[in-house]
MDTraj code that builds the backbone (N, CA, C; nanometers):
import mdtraj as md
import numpy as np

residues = "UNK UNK UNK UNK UNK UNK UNK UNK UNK UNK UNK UNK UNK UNK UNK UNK UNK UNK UNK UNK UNK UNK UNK UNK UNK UNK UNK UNK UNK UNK UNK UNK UNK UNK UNK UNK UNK UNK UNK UNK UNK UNK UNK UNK UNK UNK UNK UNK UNK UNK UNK UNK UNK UNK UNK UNK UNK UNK UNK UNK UNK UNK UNK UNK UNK UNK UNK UNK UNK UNK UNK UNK UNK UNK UNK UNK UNK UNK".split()
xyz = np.array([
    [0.1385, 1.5306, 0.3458],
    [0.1071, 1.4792, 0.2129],
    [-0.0433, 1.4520, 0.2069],
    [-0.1453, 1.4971, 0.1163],
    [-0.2162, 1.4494, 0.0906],
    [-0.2865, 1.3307, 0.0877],
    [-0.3896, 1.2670, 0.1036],
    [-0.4428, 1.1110, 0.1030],
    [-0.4319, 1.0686, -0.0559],
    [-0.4796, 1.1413, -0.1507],
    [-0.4633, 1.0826, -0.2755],
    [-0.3383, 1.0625, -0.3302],
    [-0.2489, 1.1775, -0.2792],
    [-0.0695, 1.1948, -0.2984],
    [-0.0683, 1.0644, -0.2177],
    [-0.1060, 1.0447, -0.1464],
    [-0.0021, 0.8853, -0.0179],
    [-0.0792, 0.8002, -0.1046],
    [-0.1900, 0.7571, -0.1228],
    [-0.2211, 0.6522, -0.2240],
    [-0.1619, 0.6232, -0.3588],
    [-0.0837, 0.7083, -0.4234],
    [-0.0750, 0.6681, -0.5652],
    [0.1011, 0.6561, -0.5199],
    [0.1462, 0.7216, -0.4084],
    [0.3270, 0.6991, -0.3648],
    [0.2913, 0.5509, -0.3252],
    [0.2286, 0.5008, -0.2614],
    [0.1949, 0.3372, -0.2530],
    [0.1981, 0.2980, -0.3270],
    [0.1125, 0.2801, -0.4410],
    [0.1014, 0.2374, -0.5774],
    [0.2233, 0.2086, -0.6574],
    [0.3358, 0.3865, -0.6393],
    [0.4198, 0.3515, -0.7029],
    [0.5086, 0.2647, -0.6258],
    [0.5272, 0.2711, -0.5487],
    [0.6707, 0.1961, -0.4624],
    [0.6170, -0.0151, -0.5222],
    [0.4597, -0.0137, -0.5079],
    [0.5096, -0.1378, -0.6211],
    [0.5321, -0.1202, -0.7292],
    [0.4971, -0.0263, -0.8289],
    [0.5586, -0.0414, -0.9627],
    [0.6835, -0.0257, -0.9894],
    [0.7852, 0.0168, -0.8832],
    [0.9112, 0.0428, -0.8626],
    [0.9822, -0.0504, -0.8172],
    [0.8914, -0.1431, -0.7276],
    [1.0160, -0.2745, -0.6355],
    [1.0867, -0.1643, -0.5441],
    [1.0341, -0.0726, -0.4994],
    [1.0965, -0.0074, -0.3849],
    [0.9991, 0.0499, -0.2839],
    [0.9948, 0.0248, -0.1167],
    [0.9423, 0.0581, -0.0416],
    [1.0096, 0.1400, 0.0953],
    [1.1006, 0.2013, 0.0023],
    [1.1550, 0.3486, 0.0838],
    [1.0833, 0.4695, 0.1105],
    [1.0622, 0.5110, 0.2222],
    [0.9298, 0.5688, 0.2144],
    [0.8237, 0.5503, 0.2849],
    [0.7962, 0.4241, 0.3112],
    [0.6881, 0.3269, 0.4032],
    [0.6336, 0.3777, 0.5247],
    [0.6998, 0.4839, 0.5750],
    [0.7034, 0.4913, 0.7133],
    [0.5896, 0.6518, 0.6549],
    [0.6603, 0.7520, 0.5623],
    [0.5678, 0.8239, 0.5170],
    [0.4312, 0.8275, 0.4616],
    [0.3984, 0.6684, 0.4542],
    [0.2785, 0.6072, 0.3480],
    [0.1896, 0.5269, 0.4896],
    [0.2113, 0.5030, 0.5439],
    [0.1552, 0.4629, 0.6819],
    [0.2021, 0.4881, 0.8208],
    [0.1269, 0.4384, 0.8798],
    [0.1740, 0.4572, 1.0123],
    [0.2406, 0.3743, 1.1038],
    [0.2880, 0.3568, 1.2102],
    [0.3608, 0.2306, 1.2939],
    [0.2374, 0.1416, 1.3123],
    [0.1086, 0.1900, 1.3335],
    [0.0006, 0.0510, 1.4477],
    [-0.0835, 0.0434, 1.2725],
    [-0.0553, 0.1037, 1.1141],
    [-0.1689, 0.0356, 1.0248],
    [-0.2072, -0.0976, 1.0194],
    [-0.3232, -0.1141, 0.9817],
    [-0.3918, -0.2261, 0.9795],
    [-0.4726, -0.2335, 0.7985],
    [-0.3345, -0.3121, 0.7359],
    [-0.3768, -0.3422, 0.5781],
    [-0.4472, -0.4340, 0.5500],
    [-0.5737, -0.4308, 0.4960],
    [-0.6751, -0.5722, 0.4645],
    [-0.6425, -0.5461, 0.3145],
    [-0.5788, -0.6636, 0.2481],
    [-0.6312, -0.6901, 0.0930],
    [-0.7629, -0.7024, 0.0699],
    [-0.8041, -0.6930, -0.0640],
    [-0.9176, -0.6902, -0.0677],
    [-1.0214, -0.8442, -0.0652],
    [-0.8955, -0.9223, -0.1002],
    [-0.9565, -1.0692, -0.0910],
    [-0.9398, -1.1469, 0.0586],
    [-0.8879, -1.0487, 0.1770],
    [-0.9100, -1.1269, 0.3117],
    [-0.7910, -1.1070, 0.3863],
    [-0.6394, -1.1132, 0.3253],
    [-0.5537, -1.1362, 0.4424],
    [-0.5086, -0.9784, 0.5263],
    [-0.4507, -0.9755, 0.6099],
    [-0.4293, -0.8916, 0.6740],
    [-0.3218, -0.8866, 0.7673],
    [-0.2299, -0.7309, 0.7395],
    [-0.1317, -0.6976, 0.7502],
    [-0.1384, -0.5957, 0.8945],
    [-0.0927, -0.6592, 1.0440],
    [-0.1474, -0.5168, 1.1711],
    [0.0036, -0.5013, 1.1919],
    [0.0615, -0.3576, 1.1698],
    [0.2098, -0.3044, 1.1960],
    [0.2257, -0.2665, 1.0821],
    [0.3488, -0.1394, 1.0806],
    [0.4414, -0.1244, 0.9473],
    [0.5085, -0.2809, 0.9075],
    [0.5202, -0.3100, 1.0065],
    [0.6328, -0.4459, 1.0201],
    [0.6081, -0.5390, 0.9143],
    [0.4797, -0.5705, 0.9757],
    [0.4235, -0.6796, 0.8940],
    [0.4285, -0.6513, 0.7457],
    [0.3513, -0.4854, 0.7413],
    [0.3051, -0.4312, 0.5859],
    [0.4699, -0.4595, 0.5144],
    [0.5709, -0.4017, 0.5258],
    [0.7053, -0.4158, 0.5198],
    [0.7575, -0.5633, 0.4767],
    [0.7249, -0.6626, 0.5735],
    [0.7619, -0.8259, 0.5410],
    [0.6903, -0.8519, 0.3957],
    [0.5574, -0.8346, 0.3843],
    [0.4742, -0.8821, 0.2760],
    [0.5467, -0.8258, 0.1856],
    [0.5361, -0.6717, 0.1829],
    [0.6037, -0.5895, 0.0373],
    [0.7163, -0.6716, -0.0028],
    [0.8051, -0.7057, 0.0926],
    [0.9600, -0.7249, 0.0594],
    [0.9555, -0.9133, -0.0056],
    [0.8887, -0.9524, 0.0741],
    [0.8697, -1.1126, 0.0319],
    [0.7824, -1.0863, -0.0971],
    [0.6647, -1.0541, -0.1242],
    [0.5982, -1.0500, -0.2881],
    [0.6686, -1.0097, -0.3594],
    [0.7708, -0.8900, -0.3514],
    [0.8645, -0.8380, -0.4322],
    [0.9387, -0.9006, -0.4905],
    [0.9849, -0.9970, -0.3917],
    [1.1213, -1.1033, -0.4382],
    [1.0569, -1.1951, -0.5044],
    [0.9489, -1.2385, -0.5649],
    [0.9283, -1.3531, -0.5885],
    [0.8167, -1.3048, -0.7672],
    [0.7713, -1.1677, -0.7158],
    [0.6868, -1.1142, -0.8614],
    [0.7397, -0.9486, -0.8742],
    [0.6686, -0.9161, -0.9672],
    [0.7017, -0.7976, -1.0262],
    [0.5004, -0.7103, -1.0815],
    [0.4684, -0.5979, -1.0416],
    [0.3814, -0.5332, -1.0847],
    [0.4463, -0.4845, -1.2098],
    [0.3780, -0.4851, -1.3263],
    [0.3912, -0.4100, -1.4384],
    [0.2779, -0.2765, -1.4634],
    [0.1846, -0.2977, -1.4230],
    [0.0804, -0.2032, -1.4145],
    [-0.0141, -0.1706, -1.2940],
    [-0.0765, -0.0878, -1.3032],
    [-0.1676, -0.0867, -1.1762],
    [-0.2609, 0.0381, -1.1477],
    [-0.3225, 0.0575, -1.2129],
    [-0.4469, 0.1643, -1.2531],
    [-0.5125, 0.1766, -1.1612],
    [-0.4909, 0.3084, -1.0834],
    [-0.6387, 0.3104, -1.0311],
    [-0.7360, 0.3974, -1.0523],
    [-0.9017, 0.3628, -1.0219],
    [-1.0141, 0.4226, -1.1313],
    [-1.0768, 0.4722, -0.9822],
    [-1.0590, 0.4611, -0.9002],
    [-1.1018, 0.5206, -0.7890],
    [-1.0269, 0.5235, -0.6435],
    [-1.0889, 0.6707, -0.5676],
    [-0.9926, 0.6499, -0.4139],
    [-1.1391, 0.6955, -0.3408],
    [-1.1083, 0.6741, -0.2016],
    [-1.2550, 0.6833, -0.1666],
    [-1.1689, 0.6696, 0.0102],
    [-1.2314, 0.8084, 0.0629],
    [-1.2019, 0.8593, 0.1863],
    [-1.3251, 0.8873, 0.2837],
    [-1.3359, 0.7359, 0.3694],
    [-1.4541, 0.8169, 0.4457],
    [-1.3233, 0.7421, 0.6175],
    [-1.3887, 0.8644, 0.6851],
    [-1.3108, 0.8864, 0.8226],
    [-1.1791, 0.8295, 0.8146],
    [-1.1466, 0.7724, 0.9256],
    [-0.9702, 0.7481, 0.8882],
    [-0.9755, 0.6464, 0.8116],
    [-1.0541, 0.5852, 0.7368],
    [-1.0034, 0.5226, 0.6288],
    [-0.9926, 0.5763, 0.5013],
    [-0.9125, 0.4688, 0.3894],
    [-0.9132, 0.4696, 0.2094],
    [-0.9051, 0.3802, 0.2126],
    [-0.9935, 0.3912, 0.0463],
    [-1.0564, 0.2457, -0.0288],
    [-1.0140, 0.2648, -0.1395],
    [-0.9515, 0.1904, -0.1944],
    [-0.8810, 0.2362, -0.3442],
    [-0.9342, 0.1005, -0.4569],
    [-1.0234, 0.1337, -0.5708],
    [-1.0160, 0.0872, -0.6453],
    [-0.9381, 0.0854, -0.7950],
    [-0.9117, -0.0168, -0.8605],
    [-0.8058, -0.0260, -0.9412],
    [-0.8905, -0.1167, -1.0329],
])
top = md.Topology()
chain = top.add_chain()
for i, resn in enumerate(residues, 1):
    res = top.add_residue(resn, chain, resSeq=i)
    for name in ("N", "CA", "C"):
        top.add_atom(name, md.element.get_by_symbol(name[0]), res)
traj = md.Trajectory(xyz[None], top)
């Protein structure tokens, strides 16, 4: 899959409340930084957060105006 295809299947799985898939959208050892600080090291972890924010809110929208690929990382602005 593509990097911009795996970024916007992220995207959707929150606008969906579903994170089936997860394992195709990252890897077992990722290391997720929000952009305001906390940080997610494992699918595991990434997995706990999704499933706990899920239960408690809902995304209605979520635009993004940029993706940005330098070496093994993406930077996605919204």
């Amino acid at each position: 899959m593509d990097r911009d295809r795996t970024v916007r299947r992220w995207f959707d799985m929150w606008l969906e409340n579903d994170c089936e898939g997860l394992e195709d959208v990252f890897s077992d050892d990722v290391v997720y930084i929000e952009s305001w600080g906390p940080r997610y090291d494992g699918i595991r972890a990434v997995r706990h957060w999704f499933e706990e924010w899920n239960a408690r809110a809902r995304v209605l929208s979520w635009d993004i105006t940029d993706i940005v690929h330098s070496g093994d990382a993406t930077y996605v602005e919204w």
